[in-house]
Every structure is written in C-alpha cells, then in structure tokens.
C-alpha positions as CSV (number, residue, x, y, z in Angstrom):
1,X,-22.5,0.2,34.9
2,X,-23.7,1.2,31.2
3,X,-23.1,4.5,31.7
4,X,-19.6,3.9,32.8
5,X,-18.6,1.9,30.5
6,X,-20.0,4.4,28.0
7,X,-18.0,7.3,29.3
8,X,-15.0,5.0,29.5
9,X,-15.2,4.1,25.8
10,X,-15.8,7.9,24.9
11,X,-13.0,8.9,26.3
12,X,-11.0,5.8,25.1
13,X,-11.6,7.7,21.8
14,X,-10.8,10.8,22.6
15,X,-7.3,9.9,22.8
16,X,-6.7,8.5,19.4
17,X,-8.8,11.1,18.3
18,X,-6.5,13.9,19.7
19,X,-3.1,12.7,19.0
20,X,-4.7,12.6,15.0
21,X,-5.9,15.7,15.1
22,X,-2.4,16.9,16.6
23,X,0.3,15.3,13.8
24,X,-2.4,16.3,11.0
25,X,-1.6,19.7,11.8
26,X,1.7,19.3,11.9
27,X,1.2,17.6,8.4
28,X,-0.3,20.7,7.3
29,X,1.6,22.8,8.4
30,X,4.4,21.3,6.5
31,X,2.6,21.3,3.5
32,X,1.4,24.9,3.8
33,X,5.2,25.6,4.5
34,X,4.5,27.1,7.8
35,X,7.2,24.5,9.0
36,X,9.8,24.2,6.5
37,X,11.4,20.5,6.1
38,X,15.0,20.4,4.8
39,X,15.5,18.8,0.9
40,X,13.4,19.1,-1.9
41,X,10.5,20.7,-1.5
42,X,7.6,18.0,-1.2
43,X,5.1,20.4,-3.0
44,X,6.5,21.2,-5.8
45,X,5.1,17.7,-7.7
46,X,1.2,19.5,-7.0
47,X,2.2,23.0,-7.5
48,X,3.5,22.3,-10.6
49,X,3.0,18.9,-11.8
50,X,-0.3,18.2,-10.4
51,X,-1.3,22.1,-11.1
52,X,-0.2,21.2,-14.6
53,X,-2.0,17.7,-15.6
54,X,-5.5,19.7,-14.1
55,X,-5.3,22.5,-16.6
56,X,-5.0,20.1,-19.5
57,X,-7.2,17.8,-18.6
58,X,-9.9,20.6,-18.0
59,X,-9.6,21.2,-22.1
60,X,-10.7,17.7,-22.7
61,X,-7.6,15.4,-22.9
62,X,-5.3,13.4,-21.1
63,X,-1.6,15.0,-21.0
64,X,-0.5,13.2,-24.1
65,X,2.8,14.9,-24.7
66,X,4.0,14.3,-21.0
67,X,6.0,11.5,-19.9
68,X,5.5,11.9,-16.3
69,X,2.1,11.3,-16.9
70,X,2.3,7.2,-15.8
71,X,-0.9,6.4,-14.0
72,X,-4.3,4.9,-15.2
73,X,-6.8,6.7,-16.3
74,X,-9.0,6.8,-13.8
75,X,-6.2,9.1,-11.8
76,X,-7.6,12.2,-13.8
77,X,-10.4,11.8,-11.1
78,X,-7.7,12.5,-8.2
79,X,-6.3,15.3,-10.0
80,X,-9.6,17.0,-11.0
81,X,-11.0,16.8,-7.3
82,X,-9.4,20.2,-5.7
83,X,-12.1,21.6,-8.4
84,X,-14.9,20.8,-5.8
85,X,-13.6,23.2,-4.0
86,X,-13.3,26.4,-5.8
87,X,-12.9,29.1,-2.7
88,X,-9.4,27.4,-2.5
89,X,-6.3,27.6,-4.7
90,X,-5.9,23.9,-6.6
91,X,-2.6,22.9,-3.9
92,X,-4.9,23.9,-0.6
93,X,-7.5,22.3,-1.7
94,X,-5.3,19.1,-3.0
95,X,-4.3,19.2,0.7
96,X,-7.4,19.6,2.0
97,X,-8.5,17.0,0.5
98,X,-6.0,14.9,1.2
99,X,-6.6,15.5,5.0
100,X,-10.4,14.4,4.8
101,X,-9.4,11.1,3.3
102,X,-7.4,10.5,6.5
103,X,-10.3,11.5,8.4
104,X,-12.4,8.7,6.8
105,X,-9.6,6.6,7.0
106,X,-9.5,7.0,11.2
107,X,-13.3,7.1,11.4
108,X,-13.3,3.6,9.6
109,X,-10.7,2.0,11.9
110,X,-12.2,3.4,14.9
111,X,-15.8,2.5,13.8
112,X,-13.7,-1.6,12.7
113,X,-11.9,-1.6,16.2
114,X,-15.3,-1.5,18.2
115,X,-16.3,-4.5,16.6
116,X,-16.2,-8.3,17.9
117,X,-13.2,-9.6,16.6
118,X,-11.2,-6.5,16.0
119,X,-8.8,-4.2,17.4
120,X,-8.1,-0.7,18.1
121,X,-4.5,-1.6,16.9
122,X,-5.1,-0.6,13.6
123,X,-6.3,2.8,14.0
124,X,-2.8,3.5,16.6
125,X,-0.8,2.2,13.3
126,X,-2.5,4.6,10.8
127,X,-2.2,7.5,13.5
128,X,1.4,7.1,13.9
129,X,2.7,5.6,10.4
130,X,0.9,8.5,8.1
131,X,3.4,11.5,10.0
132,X,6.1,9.3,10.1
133,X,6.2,10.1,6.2
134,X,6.2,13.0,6.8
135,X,4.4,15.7,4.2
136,X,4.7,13.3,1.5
137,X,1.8,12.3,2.5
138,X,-0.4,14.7,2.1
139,X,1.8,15.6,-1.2
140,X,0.7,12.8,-3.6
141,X,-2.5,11.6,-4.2
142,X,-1.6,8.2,-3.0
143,X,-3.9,8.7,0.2
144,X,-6.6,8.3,-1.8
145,X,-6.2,5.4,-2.9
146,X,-4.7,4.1,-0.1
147,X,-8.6,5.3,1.5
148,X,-10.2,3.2,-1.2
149,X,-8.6,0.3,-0.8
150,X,-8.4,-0.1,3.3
151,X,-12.6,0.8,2.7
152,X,-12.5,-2.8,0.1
153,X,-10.7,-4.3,2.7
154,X,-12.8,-3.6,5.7
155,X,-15.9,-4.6,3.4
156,X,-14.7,-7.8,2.7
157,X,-16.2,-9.5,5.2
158,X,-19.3,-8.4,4.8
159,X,-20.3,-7.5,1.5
160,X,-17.7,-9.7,-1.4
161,X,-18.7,-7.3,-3.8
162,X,-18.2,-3.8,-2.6
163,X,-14.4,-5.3,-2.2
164,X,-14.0,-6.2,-5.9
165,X,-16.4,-2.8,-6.9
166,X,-14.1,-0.8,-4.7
167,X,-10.6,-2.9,-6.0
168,X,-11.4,-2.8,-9.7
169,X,-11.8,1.1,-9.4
170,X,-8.9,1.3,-6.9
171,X,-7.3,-0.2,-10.2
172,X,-8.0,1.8,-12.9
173,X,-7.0,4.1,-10.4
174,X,-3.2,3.5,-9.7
175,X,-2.8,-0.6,-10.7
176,X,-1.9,-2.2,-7.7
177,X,-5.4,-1.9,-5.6
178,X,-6.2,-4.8,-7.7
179,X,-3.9,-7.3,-5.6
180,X,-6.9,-6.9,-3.1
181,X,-8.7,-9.8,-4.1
182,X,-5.3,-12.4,-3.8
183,X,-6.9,-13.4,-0.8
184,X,-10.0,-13.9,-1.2
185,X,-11.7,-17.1,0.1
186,X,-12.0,-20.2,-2.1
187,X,-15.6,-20.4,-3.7
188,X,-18.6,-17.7,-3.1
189,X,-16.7,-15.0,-1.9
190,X,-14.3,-15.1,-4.9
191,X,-16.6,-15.6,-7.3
192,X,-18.7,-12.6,-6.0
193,X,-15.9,-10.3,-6.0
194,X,-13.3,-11.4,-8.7
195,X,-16.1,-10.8,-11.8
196,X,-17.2,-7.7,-10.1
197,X,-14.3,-6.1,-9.5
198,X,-13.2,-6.9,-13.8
199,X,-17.1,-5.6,-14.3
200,X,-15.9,-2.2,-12.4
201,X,-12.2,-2.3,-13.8
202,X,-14.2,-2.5,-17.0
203,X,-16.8,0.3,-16.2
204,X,-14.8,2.9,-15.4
205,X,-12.0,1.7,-18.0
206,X,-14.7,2.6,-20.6
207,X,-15.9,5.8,-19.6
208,X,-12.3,7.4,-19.5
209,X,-11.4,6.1,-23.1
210,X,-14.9,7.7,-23.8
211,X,-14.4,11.1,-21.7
212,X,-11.5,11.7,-23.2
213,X,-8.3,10.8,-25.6
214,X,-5.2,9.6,-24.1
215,X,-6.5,7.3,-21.9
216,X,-4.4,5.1,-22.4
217,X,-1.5,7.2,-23.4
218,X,0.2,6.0,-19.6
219,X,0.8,2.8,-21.0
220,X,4.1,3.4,-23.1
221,X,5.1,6.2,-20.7
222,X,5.2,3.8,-17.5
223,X,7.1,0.9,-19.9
224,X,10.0,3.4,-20.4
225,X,11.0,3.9,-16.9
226,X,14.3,2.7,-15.3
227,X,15.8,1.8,-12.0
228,X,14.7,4.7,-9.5
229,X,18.0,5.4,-7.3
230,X,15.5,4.3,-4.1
231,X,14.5,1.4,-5.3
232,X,16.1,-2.3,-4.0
233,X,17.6,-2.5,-7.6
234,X,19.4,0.7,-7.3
235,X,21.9,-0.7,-4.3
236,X,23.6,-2.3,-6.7
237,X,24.7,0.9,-8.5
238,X,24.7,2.7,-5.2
239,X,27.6,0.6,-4.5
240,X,29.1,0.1,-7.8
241,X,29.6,3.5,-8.3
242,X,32.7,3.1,-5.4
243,X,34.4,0.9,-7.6
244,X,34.7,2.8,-10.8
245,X,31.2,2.7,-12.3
246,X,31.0,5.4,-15.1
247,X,27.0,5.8,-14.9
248,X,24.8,9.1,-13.3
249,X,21.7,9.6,-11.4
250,X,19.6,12.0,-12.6
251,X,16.1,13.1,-13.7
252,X,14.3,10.6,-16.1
253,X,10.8,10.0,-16.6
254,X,9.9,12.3,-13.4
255,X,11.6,10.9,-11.2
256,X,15.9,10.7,-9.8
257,X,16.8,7.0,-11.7
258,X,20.5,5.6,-13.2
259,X,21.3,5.4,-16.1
260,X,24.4,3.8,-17.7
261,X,26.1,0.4,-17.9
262,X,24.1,-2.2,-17.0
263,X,21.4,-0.5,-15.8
264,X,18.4,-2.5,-18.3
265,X,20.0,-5.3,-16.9
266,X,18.8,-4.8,-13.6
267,X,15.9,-3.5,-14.6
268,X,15.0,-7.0,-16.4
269,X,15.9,-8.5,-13.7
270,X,13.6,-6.4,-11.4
271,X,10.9,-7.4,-13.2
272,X,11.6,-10.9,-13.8
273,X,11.9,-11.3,-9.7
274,X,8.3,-9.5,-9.7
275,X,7.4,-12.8,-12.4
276,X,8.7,-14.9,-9.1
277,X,7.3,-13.5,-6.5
278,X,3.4,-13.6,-7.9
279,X,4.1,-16.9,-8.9
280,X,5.0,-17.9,-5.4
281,X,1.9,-15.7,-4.4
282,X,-0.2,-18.0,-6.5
283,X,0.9,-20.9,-5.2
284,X,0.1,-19.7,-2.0
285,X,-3.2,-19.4,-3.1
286,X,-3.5,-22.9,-4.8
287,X,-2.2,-24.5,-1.0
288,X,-3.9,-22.2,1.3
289,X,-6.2,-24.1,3.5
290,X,-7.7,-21.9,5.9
291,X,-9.1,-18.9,5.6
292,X,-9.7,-16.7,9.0
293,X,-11.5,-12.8,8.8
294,X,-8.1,-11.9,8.3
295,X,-6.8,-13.7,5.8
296,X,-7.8,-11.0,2.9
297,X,-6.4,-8.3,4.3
298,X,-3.4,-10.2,5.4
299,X,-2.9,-11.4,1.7
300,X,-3.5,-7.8,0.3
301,X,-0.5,-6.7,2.1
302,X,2.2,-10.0,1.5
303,X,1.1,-9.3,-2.6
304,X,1.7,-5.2,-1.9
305,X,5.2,-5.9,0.0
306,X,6.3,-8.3,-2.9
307,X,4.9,-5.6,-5.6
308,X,6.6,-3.0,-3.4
309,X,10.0,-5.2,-2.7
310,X,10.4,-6.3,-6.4
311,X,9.7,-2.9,-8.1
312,X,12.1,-1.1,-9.9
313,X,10.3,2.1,-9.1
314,X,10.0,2.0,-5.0
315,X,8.7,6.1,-4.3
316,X,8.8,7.3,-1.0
317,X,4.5,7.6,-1.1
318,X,4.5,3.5,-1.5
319,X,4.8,3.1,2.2
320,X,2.0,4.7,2.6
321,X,0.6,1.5,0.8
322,X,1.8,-0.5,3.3
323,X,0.8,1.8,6.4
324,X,-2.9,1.9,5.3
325,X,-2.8,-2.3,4.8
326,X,-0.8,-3.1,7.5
327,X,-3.2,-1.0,9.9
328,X,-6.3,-3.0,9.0
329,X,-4.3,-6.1,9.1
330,X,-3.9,-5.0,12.8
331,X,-7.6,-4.0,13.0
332,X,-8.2,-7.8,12.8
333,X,-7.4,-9.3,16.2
334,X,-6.6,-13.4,14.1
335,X,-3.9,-11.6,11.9
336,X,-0.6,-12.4,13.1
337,X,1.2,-10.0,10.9
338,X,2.3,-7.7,14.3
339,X,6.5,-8.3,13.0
340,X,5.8,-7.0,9.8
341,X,4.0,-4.0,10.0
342,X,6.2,-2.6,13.2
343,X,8.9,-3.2,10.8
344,X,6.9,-1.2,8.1
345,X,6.4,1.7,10.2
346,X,9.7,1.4,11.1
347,X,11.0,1.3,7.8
348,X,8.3,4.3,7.4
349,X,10.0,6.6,9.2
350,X,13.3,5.9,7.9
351,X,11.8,6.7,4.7
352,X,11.3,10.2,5.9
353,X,15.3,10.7,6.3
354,X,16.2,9.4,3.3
355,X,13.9,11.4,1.1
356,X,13.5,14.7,1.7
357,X,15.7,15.4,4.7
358,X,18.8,13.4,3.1
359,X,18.0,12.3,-0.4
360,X,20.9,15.0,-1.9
361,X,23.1,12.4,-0.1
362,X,21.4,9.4,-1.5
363,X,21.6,10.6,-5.1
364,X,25.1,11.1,-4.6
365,X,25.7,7.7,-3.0
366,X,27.9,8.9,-0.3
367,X,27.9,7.3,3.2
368,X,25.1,8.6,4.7
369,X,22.3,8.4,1.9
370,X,23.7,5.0,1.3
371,X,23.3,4.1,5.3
372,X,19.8,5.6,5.3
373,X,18.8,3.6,2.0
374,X,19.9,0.6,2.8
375,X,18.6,0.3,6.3
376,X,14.9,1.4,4.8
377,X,15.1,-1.2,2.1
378,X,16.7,-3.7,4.8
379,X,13.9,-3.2,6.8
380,X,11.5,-4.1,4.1
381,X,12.9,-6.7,2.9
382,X,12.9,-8.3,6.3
383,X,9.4,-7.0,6.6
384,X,8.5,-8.8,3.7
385,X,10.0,-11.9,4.1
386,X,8.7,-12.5,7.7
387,X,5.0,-11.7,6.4
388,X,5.2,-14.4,3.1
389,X,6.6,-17.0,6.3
390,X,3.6,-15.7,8.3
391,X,1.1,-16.0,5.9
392,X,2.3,-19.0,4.5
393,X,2.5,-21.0,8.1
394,X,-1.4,-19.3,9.0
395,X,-3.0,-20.8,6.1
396,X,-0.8,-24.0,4.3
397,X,1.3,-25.4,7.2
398,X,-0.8,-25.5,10.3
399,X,-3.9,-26.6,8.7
400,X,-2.2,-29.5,7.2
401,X,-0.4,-30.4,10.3
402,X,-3.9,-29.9,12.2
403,X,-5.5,-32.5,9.1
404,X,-3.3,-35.0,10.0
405,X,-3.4,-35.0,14.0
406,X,-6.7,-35.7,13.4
407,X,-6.8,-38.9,11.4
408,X,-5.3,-41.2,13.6
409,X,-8.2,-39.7,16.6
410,X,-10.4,-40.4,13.8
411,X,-9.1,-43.9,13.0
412,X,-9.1,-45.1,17.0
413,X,-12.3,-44.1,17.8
414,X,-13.9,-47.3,17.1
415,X,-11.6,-48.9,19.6
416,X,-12.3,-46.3,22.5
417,X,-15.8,-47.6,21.8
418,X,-15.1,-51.1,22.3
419,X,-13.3,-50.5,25.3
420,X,-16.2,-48.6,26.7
421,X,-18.4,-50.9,25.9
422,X,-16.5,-53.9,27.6
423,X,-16.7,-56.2,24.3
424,X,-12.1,-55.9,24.7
C-alpha cells in the first residue's frame, strides 16, 4: 500500500512538474527571441536599461543622473546578479536567473502543497499565471522579489521572524514586500516579526548608503512620476481624449504616462485613494478577530491588490505580484480567496494583450486598447473588491456573529442543569 501510494504521489508530481518545465521554455524562448511576440520588444528594458544601471554601478555608484532609476537601494543586488555568472552575456544570464527563481518558487509550493493543511492549488496557479504574462516575466526583475516574498509568506507559520527578515529585505528591495506583515497575528507573532523585519529594513538600508552614494537618489526620481496610461487613473484620460482633451501620452520618467490638463489632479487623487484604502486596511486589522494559517497570506495579497488598484503607476510585471500571492493564498486549503485570484489570473492574461501584443492601440486610446484596458483593470478591480469582502467576512463578521451565538448557550446552561437534575 506504501509503495503505491508512493508511486502515485511521484507521479502526481510529475505532472505539474512537466507542464512547468514546458511554458518555461516557451518563456525562454521568447526572451531569447527564438519566438518573436508582436509590440515592443520586452527585452529591451535589460539589454539596455538594466545592461546600463550594471555598468555604473560596477564603478561604485548608484545611477545618480538617471531618472528611470526609481527603486530602493537594495535593487542594485538584482541588477548586479547576472555577474555570478560570467560565461553568459549580462541579458542570458538575467534570464537565467530569472528562470531559477521560478524553479524555487515551484519547488516551495510543491514541497507547501504536501503538507497537512495545504493544497497543491497553489503550485497549478503559479504554473499557469507566470506564462500567462507572457515574457514580461522573465524581463524584469520583479520575479525575484516576488520569490522572496512568497518564501516570507510560506515561513510565516513557522518561523515569525524569517517573515519580517525576509519582508524588510523584500523592502529595501522594491517597497511593497513590506505589506507582508499586515496580517500578522495579534501578539507574539507580530511582535516577532514587525521589529525584525525594521531591524533587516534597517540592516541592509545601511550597508547600501555605506556601499555606495546615491542610495537614496530613487527617492525624488519615484516622487516625480505621473499617471502611467495603464494604470486605473489613466481611464479617465483614455476616455477624455474622445471628447476633445488636448493632452499626449508619451515617454516620461521611463515609462508611456499623460501628460496635460488635469493630469496632477488625478494623480493626487490616486494617491489620496491609496491614503483610503490602507486606512480601511488598518481598520481591518484593529476588528479582525480570527486569525486562521491563512490569514497572513490572505492579508498580504487584499494590501497588494489595494497598493496595486490605487496606484498611479500599475506596470504590466505587478501582476506578477499578485500571481505569486495569490498562489500561496491557494496553497492554504482555510483561505477562501478562490474568486479573487481566478479573477487575477484572468486579469493576468489579459494583461498580456494589452501590453505588448496591443499596447500601440492602448497608447493611442482607440477601441481596441481601450477594450483590452479596461477589461484588465475591470477585472481587478472586481478582483479586489471581492477579496477586501472576503477577508473582511473570514476574520471581523463571522467571528462576531459566532461570539454572540454563543452567549445565550452560555447564559442557559445553568437551566439545562436544573432540568437534569429534576430540582424544575
């Protein structure tokens, strides 16, 4: 019976296993341009960008004169890596390395989904959401990050503070790793990981001012940036420029954005509905009642959806956020987050359409990038809407419902005791 069982399971890996290997090669392919995607060419941020930040920070400084330069310090580490591997040229070994995170990633759901209480479901999202992007994925060093923080969050559980070691790095990395530890049960778990991840944060923060100058340099560069003509913001110009809007889309800060009338105003208001929906968050966190092995992860990704949703910068690598969270929300059979991470891959593979294949249309706002645009950003806002009603009705609303069923049960018993008794 062992030994069947045994076999069964092996081959019960062999499958996921297999359909990994097969879309990772398709992935590189892509990115190797043996298979040619129409649009922009996905490579051309590490062939050139990428390519670009690595020679100057080899001469001892952070890239202080570029504004496309936005991300913490600690990203220099990213960008550096294809070093380690000198027998390849810095964008095959950026892909390379891109395709060994997802590796770990799959051999850490896989490894997860064998335990009591979890689920194979997460590894089957992270196998089908990561080609659904497409070579995007491989193409930005948001898979590594994405790696580090699913690792925090399959730690939790265990071990408090390899979550906040591995969240304050993922934030000096690229910022939003450290809405990790929203979830984090009330008492010893939070007060093991919130001081350690700031002790980590601080750590790594420290040695990058030291290493070298400009570590901080990101900090006015990232302040400067507009509405990016993907983001939820940019609909309203998307339209607007049908009825006589005299602004343009075009290259700003590294990225497509509008620029014109009214633009800072939307802007302000992007930010000002990020304000609202992190103080919604902490209320959430102030009522929550009940915390289940899922609850961490299932908080990571409601805060990354609302960053995500509420951003005026919304890049077509931030789904790959929500991929990498949403499969090890899955990997917990007591999440109930199912809805909203279909709807991410979903929204996923949209994403795909509208930049590369389409985005030409969608930086001209004609029918069909608008279409494609607004049907990925519909999707996630629905997404994130169901999954802040989800979370919300898990952890505040049943548990108080449950606390007050149980007083009057409570209150009666000394009468069912009576009864029993015979002294009625």
């Amino acid at each position: 019976m062992t030994g069947a069982v045994g076999k069964w399971f092996r081959t019960g890996q062999r499958l996921p296993v297999a359909l990994w290997a097969l879309t990772r090669v398709l992935l590189l392919l892509c990115v190797f341009k043996v298979v040619v995607i129409p649009g922009p060419d996905i490579t051309f941020d590490i062939e050139e960008i990428y390519q670009g930040w690595y020679e100057v920070l080899r001469t001892g400084t952070y890239p202080l004169d570029d504004v496309t330069w936005q991300y913490p310090p600690a990203a220099a580490f990213a960008i550096l890596a294809p070093g380690l591997l000198p027998f390849l040229g810095y964008s095959a070994a950026f892909f390379v390395l891109a395709f060994l995170c997802d590796a770990l990633v799959l051999g850490l759901l896989l490894h997860t989904g064998r335990r009591a209480g979890r689920s194979m479901r997460g590894a089957w999202i992270w196998i089908a959401g990561v080609p659904l992007l497409g070579p995007t994925a491989y193409a930005r060093y948001d898979v590594m990050v994405t790696a580090v923080a699913m690792a925090a969050l399959l730690a939790a559980g265990r071990s408090p503070r390899v979550l906040g070691a591995l969240a304050g790095f993922g934030a000096v990395l690229k910022v939003w790793p450290v809405l990790l530890l929203a979830g984090t049960p009330k008492g010893r778990a939070t007060f093991r990981s919130w001081p350690t991840a700031v002790g980590a944060a601080g750590a790594v923060l420290l040695f990058c001012v030291l290493w070298m100058p400009g570590a901080l340099a990101f900090l006015s560069f990232q302040r400067d940036r507009g509405t990016e003509v993907e983001s939820l913001g940019s609909m309203v110009f998307h339209v607007a420029r049908h009825f006589g809007w005299d602004g343009e889309a075009r290259m700003n800060y590294g990225s497509i954005e509008f620029l014109g009338p009214y633009v800072s105003t939307v802007s302000t208001a992007a930010m000002a509905l990020t304000f609202v929906a992190f103080g919604w968050l902490l209320l959430w966190r102030f009522k929550a009642r009940r915390f289940t092995s899922s609850t961490v992860a299932d908080a990571a990704f409601v805060a990354v959806l609302l960053f995500t949703a509420t951003s005026r910068v919304l890049s077509p690598q931030y789904m790959l956020w929500l991929v990498g969270l949403g499969a090890v929300c899955l990997a917990f059979r007591s999440s109930r987050m199912q809805r909203p991470v279909h709807l991410i891959v979903w929204a996923t593979a949209v994403t795909q359409f509208e930049f590369p294949v389409w985005f030409s249309h969608v930086t001209r706002s004609d029918p069909l990038g608008m279409a494609v645009l607004f049907t990925r950003n519909g999707l996630l806002i629905a997404a994130t809407l169901i999954a802040c009603r989800v979370l919300w009705r898990q952890t505040v609303t049943e548990p108080r419902f449950a606390g007050a069923a149980v007083v009057p049960a409570q209150a009666t018993q000394p009468e069912r005791e009576k009864a029993l008794s015979g002294s009625h």
